[in-house]
N, C-alpha and C positions, 0 to 999 in steps of 0.2 A: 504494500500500500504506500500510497504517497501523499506528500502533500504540494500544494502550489506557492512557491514563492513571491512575497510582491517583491515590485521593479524598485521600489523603493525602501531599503530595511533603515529601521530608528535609530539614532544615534543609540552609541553605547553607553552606560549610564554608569553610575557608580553604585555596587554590591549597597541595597540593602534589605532590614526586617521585613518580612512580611506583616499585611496589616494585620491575623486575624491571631488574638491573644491566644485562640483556645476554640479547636471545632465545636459547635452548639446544632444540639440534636431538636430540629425542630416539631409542634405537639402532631405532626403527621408522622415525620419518622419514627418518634417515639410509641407511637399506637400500632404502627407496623409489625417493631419489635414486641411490643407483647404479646400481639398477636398471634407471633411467628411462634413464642413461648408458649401462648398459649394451647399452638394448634401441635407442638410436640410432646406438652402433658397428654393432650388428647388421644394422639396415636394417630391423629390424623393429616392429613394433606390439605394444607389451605397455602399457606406462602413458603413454607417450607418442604422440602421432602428428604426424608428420612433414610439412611440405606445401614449396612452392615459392620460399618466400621466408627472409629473416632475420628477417621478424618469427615465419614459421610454425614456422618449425624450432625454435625456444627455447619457443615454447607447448604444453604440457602440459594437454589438457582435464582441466578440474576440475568438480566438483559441491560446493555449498553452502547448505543450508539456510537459512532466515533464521528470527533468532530474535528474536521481540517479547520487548526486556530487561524491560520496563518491565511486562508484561501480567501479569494475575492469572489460575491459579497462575503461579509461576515457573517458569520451564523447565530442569530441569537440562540445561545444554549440557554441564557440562565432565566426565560422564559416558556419555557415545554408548553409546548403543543396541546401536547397530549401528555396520558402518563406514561406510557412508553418510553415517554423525551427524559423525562426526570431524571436519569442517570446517565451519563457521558465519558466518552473516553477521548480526552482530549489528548490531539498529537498535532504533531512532535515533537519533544525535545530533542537536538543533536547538537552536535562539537559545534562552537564557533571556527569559524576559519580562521579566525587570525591566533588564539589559543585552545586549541583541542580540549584541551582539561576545562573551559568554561561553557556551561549548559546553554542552549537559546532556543528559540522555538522558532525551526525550521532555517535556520542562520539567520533569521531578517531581525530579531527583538533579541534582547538579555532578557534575564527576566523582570530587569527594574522599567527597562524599554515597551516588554508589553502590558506591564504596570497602569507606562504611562500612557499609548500610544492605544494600545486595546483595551483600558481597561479592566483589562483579566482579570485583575487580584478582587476587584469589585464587582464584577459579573458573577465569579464563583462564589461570595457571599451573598451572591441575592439566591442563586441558585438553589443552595444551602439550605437560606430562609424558607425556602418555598419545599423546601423534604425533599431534594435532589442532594448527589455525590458527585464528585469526580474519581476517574483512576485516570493516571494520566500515562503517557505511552513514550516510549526512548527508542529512538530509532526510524526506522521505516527504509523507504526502497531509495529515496532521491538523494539525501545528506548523511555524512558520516556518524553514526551513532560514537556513543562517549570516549569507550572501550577502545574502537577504531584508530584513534591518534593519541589517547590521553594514557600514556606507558608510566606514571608517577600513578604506584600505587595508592598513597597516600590522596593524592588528587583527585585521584578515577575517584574513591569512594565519596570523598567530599563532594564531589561535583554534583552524584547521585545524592548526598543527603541534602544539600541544597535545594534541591529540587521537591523532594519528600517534605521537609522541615515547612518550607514556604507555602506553600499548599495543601499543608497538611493533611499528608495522604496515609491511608490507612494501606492501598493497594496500588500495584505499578503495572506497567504492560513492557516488556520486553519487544518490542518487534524488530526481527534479528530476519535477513534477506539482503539477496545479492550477493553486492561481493565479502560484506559481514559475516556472511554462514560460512565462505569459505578461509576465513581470516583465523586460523586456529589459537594462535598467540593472542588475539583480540578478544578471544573467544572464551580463554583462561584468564587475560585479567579480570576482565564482568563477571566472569562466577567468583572469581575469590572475593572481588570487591562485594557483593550482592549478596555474599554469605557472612561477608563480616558484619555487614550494615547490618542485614537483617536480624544477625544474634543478638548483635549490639543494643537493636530497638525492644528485643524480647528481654534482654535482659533486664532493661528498665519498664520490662511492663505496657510495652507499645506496639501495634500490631504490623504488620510487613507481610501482607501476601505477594505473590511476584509469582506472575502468568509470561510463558513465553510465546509470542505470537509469530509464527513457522508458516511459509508457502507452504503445500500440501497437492499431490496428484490422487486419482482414484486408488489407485495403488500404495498411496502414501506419504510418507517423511522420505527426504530425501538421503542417503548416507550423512552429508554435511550437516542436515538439520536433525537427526539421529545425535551425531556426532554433539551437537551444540545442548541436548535436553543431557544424556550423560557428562557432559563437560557440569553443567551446573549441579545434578544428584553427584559427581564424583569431591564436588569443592563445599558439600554440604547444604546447598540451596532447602528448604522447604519448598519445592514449589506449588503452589496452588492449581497451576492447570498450565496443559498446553492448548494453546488457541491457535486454530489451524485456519487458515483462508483459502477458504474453501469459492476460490476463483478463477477466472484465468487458465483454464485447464488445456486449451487450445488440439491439439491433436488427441491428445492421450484422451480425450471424452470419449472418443468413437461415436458412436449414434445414440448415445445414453443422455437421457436430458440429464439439465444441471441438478436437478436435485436430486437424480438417484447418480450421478457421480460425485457430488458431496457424501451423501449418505455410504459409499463405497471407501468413500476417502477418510471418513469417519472410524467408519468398522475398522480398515488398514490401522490407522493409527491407534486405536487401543488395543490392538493384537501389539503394536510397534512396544506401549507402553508398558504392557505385560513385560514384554520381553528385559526392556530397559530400567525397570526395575530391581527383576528379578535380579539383572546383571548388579545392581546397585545392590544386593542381599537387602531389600523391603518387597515382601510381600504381599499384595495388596490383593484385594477381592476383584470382583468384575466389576460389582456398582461402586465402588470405588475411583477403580479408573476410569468409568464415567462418567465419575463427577466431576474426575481431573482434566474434562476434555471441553472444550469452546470452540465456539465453530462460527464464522463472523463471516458470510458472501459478500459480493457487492453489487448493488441494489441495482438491478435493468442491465443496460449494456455495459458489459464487462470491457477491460482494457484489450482484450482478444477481441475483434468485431463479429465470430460467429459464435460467442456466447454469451447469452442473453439470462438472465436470474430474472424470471419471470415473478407473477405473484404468486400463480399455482407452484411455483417453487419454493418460493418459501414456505407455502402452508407445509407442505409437503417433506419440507425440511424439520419445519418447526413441529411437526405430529412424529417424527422420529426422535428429535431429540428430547418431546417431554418422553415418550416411551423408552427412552435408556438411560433418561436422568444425567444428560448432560449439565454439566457448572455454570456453563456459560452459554451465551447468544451474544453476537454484537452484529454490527452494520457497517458496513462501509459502503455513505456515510449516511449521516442524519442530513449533512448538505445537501446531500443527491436525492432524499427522499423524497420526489415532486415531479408531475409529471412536467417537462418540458413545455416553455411557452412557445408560440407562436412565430418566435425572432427566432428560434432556435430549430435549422431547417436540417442541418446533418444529423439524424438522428445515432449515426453511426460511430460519430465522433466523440469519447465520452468529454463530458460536462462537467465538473467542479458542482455545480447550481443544482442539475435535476438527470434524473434516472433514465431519460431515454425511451422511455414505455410508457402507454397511456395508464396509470395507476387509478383513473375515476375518482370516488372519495375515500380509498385505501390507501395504508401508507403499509412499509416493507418493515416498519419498527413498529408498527401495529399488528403485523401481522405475527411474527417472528418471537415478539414477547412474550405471546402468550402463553401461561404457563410460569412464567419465568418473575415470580411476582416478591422476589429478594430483591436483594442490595448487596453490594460488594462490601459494606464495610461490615455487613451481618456476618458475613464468608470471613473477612480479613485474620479473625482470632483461629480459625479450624488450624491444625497441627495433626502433617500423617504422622498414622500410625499403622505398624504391621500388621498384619488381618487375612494373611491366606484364607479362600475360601477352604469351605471343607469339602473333599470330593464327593461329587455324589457316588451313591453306590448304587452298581447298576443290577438288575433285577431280569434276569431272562425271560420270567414268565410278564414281563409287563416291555420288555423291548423289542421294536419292529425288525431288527437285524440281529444278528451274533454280535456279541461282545468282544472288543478286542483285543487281542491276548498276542504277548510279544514273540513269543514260538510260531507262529503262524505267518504264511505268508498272503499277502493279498494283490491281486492283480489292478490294475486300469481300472475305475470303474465300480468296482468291490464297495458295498455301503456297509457302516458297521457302526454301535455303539460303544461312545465313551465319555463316563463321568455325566449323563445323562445329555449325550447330544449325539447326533447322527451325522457321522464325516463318512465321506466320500472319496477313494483314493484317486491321486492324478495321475500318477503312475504305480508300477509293480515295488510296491515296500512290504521291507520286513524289519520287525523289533522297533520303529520308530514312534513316538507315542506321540497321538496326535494332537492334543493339547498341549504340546512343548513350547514353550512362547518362542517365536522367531520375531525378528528386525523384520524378515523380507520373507513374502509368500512363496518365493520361488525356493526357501529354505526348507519348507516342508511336504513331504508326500500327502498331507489332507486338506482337504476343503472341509469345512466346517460348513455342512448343511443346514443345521438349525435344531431346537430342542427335541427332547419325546414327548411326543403330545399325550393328555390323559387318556389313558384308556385306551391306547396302543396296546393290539398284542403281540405273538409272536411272526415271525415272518415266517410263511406256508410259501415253499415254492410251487408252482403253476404244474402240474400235472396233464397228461395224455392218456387219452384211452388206450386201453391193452389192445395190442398191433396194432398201432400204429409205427413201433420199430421191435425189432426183437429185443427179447429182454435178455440183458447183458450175461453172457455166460463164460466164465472163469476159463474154459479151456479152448473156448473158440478165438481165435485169431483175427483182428480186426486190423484195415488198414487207415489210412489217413482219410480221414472226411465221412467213415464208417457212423450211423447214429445206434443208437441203444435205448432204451429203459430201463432205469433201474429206481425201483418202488415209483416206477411212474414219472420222474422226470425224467426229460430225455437228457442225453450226453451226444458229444460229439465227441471224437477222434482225432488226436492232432499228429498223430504220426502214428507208422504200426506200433503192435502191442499186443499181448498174450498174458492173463493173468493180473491184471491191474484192474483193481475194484474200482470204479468211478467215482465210490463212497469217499476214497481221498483227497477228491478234487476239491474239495473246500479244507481240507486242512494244509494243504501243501499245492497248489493250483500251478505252482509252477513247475514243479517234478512232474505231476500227474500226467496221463498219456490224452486224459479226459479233461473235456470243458462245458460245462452246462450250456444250455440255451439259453438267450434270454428272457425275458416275459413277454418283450415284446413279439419275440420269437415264434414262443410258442401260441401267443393271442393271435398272431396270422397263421400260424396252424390250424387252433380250434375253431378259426371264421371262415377256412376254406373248405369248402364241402367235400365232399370226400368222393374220391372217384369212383 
């Protein structure tokens, strides 16, 4: 994501306080939060929801717009729209150009500059007044984030508390893209600085969530951006969630609309997270990790010109991510949330101002939130904790396939249970367990098909009337392509053979001389009449 620079940036001003003595919780957010209390005494789901562990249970799904501070016109944030609008992720902060180590928003303001020049420090406390937050965001695609040029450890972190202290933030955004994700050195100073800061603030009783915000393809994290979420669990980070932008997908979409290739890019990434954990010795549940997970599009015509984030995309988005208790939603942006005026005739060009598509009286942050009826600073105090799930244990007489068992071999194609979900192999594997957390799908022989549904029973293979092939005999001699029966399903012959019971062909499919039909096989068998 980016932002737009003006042609004109403010003088540079001299370092000072910010105005606001002490965040103040206004009598809306305050009713929020009891509520939120209140709907977890309950056991219920109202603005909170509840999952398995201590990090899930303190997380309050929230939604957050992002707001280009910097972009022309100005965006009234600290006036919402709607309720949707009331929380915001304002960006960017990056390096100044003339000293790396000093924060600015977007190179054009200091922060005393957009003090002066935007008003900032006073919009955010009208904001405030009115039961809105900010998290504010470091980095992005156009300018150098802190990390990038400021090599004075000591500095990197000041620069970051600067930034926190003044605005008094409870939560940060990370957004780490380009040539950032592959800056490995850049990459190690921001996690060490980012884990000092944040102990530092826990130490004193002060909250620091820190969300990393990561390009993302259907398939996933990129090695680099892998690379970049370990860099931070290996320097200690807590972090709060990885936020994936879920746009731009250009090629790798194939013919999938945008929302079931977010929803792909989604799944990829918390298989990623599993894994990266695990690497990190914390083990975390499933709804866990997708709490830890944010998913931010961007609103109409994306920066690719054939993809488009429709509205039926985001519903579509936003009915997946309450169904798996994502942490997060945001938008890029709230600028662009509008449909296009009339002056505005390239619709293909994207806009700063409006989304490109005719929206009617729906907006993408209306649409997107729903659900998502937290706050980031309700979230800011949560602290993972380790919470392996407990395996399910799987039950023969209630699963639709065999159980998987590491002495066995299974071919292409092969569906099996485990820990109570039904994978599907992509190629011929053996002893490889299919729940293994991998980085990368091409690491493991299964596809995860999806749960055992209730009252599943066992799986009856497809059967044939008696002669319709002879029934296999022990001493008879079969050559390749030869069929059989045996208790009624048929086999086929993959090479001569004398003495091999077909009965093995599921325990060992690859030795075996025999290979079942398949259902579909023999359903054009049982539909063709018989000569």
């Amino acid at each position: 994501m980016s932002g737009v620079t003006p042609a004109s940036p403010s003088t540079v001003m001299p370092a000072a306080s910010g105005p606001h003595a002490g965040k103040r919780l206004s009598p809306l957010r305050v009713s929020i939060a009891v509520g939120a209390i209140a709907a977890l005494s309950l056991g219920t789901f109202v603005a909170v929801q509840s999952f398995d562990s201590a990090h899930a249970d303190t997380v309050s799904p929230w939604f957050a717009g992002y707001v280009d501070v910097t972009a022309t016109p100005t965006y009234a944030f600290e006036t919402p729209a709607q309720p949707a609008d009331q929380d915001v992720v304002l960006s960017f902060v990056v390096a100044s150009t003339d000293d790396p180590c000093v924060p600015t928003w977007g190179t054009a303001y200091t922060l005393d500059g957009a003090s002066k020049d935007l008003d900032l420090d006073r919009r955010l406390a009208r904001l405030r007044q009115a039961g809105g937050d900010a998290v504010v965001s470091f980095g992005g695609q156009r300018n150098d984030e802190l990390a990038s040029g400021c090599t004075d450890p000591a500095a990197l972190q000041s620069a970051y508390a600067s930034v926190i202290d003044r605005y008094e933030l409870s939560t940060i955004d990370l957004d780490i893209e380009g040539s950032a994700l592959s800056d490995s050195a850049a990459g190690e100073r921001r996690a060490t600085a980012i884990a000092a800061l944040q102990q530092a603030r826990r130490d004193k009783g002060d909250d620091l969530a820190v969300w990393l915000t990561l390009p993302v393809a259907p398939s996933g994290l990129t090695e680099e951006a892998t690379d970049t979420v370990a860099q931070m669990l290996d320097a200690g980070v807590d972090l709060a969630g990885i936020n994936v932008m879920t746009m731009n997908y250009g090629s790798s979409r194939g013919t999938e609309s945008m929302a079931d290739a977010s929803i792909d890019a989604l799944k990829a990434t918390h298989r990623q997270l599993d894994a990266l954990y695990s690497q990190a010795d914390i083990e975390l549940s499933d709804a866990t990790l997708w709490s830890k997970i944010g998913a931010t599009p961007m609103a109409g015509q994306n920066d690719v010109k054939g993809d488009v984030f429709g509205l039926a995309d985001a519903s579509a988005l936003n009915a997946f991510a309450q169904q798996q208790g994502l942490g997060r939603m945001s938008l890029w942006s709230l600028n662009r949330d509008a449909t296009c005026g009339p002056n505005y005739v390239d619709l293909k060009r994207v806009s700063d101002a409006c989304s490109g598509i005719d929206q009617g009286d729906q907006t993408f942050a209306g649409l997107l939130s729903a659900g998502f009826a937290g706050h980031p600073d309700l979230s800011a105090s949560s602290v993972t904790t380790p919470d392996a799930d407990q395996p399910v244990v799987d039950d023969p007489a209630t699963s639709p396939y065999p159980i998987w068992a590491a002495e066995s071999s299974y071919l292409k194609g092969t569906k099996i249970v485990w820990h109570g979900n039904v994978y599907q192999a992509k190629w011929w594997t053996r002893g490889d367990t299919p729940d293994d957390p991998v980085l990368n799908e091409w690491e493991t022989p299964w596809t995860l098909v999806g749960p055992v549904l209730p009252g599943e029973k066992p799986y009856q293979a497809l059967t044939l009337p008696a002669g319709t092939y002879p029934d296999w005999a022990g001493a008879s001699v079969y050559d390749k392509d030869d069929r059989v029966l045996f208790d009624g399903v048929p086999y086929e012959s993959k090479w001569w053979n004398q003495g091999a019971s077909p009965e093995a062909a599921s325990a060992d499919p690859d030795s075996s001389p025999w290979v079942p039909l398949t259902d579909d096989e023999i359903s054009e068998l049982l539909a063709t009449p018989a000569a």
